[in-house]
N, C-alpha and C positions, 0 to 999 in steps of 0.2 A: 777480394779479387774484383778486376774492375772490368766487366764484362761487356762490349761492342758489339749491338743489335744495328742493322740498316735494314729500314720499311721502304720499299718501294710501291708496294700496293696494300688493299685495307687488308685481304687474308690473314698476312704477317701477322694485324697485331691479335687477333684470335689466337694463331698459334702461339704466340711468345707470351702469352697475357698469365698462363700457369706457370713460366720459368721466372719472369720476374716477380711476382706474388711470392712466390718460394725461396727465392734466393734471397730476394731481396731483405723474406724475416731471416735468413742464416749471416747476413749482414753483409752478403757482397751488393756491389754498386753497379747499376747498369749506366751506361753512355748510348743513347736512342738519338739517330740520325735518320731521316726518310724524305723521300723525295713529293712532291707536293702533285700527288697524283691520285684521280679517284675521290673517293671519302677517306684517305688515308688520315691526313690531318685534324679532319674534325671524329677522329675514332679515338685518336691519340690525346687528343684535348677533352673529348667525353672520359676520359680511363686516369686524367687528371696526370699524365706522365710528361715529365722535362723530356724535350726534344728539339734538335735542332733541323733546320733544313735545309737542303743541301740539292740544288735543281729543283725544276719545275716539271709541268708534265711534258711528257713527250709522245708526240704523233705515230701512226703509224706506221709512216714513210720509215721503209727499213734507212734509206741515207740519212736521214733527220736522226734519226736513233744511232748510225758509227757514230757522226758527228759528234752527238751529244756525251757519247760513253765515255771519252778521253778526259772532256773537261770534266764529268762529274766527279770522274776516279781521281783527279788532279786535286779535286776542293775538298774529298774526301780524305786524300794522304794528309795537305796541311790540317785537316782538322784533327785527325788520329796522332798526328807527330808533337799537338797542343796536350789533347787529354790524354792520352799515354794509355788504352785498356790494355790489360792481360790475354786477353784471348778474344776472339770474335767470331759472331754465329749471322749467317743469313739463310734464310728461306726464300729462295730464286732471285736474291739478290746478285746482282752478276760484276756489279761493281766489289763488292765487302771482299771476296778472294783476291781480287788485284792488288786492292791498294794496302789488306793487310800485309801480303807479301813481300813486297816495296817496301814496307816499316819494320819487318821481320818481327809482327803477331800471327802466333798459330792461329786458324781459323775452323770453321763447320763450314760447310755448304751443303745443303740440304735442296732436292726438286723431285718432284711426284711427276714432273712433265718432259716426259722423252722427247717431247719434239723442239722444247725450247731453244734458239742457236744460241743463247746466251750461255747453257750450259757448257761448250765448250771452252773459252775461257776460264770458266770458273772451276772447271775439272783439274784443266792444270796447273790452275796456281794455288787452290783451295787444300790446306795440311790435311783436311779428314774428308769423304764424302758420304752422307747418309742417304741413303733410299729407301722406299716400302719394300715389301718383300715381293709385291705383285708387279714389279717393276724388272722388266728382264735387264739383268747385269749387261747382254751382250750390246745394249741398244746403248748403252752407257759407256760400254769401252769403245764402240764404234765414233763419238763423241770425242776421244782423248784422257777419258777415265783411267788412272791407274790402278788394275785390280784391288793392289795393296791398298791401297783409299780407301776405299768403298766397305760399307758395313749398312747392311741390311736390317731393317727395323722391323719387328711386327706389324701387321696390320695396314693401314693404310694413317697418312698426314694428318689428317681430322682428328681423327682417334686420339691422336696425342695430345690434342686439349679439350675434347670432350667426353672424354672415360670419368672426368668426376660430376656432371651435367648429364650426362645421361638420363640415368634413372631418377634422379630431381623433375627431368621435365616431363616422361613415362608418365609420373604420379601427378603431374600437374594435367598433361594431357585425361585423364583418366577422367577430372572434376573438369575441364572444361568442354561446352559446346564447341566444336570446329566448324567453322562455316566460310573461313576468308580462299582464296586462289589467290599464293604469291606467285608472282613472275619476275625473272632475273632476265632482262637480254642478254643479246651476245658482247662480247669483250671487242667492242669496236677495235680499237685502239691496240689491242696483244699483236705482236710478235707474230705470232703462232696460229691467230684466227685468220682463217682465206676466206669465210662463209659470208654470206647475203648479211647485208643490214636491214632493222626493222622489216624481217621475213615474218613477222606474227603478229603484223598488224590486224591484219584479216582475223584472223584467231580473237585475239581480244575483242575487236570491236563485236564478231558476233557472238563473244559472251558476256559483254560488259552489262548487259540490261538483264541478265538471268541470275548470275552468279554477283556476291561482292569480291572485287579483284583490287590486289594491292601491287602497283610495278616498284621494284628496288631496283631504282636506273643507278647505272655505275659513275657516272661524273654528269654534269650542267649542260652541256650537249644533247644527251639522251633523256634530262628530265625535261628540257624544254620541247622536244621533240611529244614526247607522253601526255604534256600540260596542253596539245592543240585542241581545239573543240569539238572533234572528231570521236577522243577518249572522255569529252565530258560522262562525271558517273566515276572515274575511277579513280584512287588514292594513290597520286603519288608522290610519297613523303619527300623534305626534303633534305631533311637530319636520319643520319643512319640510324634505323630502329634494331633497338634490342634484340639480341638474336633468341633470350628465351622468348619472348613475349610475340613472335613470328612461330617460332618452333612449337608454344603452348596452342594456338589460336588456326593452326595452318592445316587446313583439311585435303589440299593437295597443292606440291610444288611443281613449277615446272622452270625448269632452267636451263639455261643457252651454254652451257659450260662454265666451268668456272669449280672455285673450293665450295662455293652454297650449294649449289647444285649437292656434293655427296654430303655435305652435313649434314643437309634434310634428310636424304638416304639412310646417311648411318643412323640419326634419332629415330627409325620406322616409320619417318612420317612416308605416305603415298608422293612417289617424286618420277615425274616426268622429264628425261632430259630432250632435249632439242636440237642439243649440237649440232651445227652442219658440217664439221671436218672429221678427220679421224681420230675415232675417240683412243682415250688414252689407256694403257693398259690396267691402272687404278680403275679406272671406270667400268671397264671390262669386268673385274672383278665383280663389281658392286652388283652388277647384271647376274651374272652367274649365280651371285648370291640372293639373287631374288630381291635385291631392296631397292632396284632404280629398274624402269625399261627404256629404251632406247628408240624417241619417233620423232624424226626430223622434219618429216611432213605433218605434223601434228595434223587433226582437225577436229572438230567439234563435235561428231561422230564419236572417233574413237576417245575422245577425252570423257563421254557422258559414259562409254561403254568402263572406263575405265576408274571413272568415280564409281558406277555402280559395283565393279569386283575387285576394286583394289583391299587387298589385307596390308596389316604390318606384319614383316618376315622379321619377331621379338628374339628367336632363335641366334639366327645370325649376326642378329645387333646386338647381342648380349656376346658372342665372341669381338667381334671386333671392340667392343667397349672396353673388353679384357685384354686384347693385344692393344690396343692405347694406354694403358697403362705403364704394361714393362714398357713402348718406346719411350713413353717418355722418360722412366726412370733411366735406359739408356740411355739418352742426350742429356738430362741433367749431370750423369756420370762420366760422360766423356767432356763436356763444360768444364769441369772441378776440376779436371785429371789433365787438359790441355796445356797449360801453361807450362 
């Protein structure tokens, strides 16, 4: 089977990285397309996988983004109408449901994010739709979702490719010293983000001489923004680093939204979100379950307050590890079973 993944941003290839490993030893072939956005390409190039590219990045300007969606679903159909897959899967790809449509390949569309508009297209032309189960259906059919679509997954999106990582890095965390602050800013550039830019500049600078702080800026923009001499003292890589080797070393996270943000979550590391918008009902979950808290106003106070009492909630990360698991064997099963 000849199976069509489209990356539009780096999350993707975390998520897809367990279904290609897998299928790929039961000998079906993947076709990997993604648009030139983020660290997407140098993730795809670290993982050593054929891909082709298909658009560049695109701005926030919602008119910059109609514009662009037409021609990219355009270069997408000729490409799919060349290599011929069997079925096609995207995670918040908004392009991958149109233009399989147009070619007449069943498809997945998969999104954790109720607020995304891109979701509405991709509702109605997408053959299958899968969501979390903390994800309210109704916010989904308000969207354009057809009931009949839609199929509910365990747990939360992460889950599904970090349920065999998990307790690998537990055990790693165990032997090592934790001493780094990673920070993720906000997702300039989404859709979906209305919040303040560089709102945590204050925050890092008066912890950059106390604590070691590591920033995972999202595109060249925001690293060179980080690299001023302001943040001199702090690391900020320029090659996407390892997600054990952040997950092994990371003694607390704190994240402007985004998939990192609950990965750290679900591994029990101590995770501080930041978000300035409304947060999503995944997220919501993760709160309730005691493995993220939620301070937009972050400050320096309540961050010392909160390295001193923060626990890992192992309980709770040991269920969703578990409901990562069946999803994923779910979407591997609906994959096989599509064409």
């Amino acid at each position: 089977m000849k199976i069509w993944i489209d990356f539009i941003n780096t999350p993707q290839v975390s998520f897809f990285e367990p279904f290609i490993k897998k299928l790929e030893n039961e000998g079906h072939e993947f076709i990997l397309t993604c648009r030139d956005s983020s660290n997407t390409v140098d993730l795809l190039k670290q993982k050593g996988w054929s891909h082709t590219i298909i658009g560049d990045r695109v701005e926030k300007s919602l008119l910059k983004k109609l514009f662009a969606f037409p021609i990219r679903v355009l270069n997408l159909i000729k490409f799919i109408k060349i290599t011929k897959p069997d079925v096609a899967i995207g995670q918040s790809s908004f392009y991958l449901p149109l233009a399989s449509k147009v070619v007449g390949v069943n498809s997945i569309y998969t999104n954790d994010n109720e607020h995304a508009l891109g979701n509405i297209p991709s509702f109605l032309f997408a053959s299958n739709i899968f969501l979390p189960e903390n994800l309210s259906i109704s916010k989904a059919i308000k969207q354009g979702a057809s009931k009949k679509k839609i199929k509910q997954y365990p747990g939360i999106k992460e889950g599904v490719y970090l349920w065999e990582k998990g307790m690998e890095i537990q055990e790693a965390r165990k032997n090592t010293s934790q001493k780094k602050i990673y920070i993720r800013p906000e997702p300039q550039t989404a859709q979906y983000y209305s919040g303040k830019e560089n709102f945590m500049d204050d925050l890092i600078i008066d912890l950059k001489d106390i604590y070691e702080i590591i920033i995972l800026t999202r595109d060249v923009t925001q690293r060179k923004h980080y690299l001023e001499s302001k943040f001199d003292g702090i690391y900020v890589p320029e090659k996407p680093l390892d997600f054990k080797s952040i997950a092994t070393d990371c003694l607390i996270f704190i994240g402007a939204g985004g998939s990192m943000t609950r990965e750290m979550a679900l591994m029990g590391i101590p995770t501080i979100s930041v978000y300035q918008g409304e947060l999503l009902d995944v997220d919501k979950y993760l709160i309730e379950q005691d493995l993220m808290v939620h301070k937009p106003d972050l400050n320096r106070g309540y961050f010392e307050d909160f390295l001193t009492n923060s626990k890992n909630s192992k309980k709770n990360q040991g269920v969703l590890l578990e409901k990562g698991k069946e999803a994923f064997e779910l979407f591997k099963h609906t994959i096989l079973t599509l064409k």
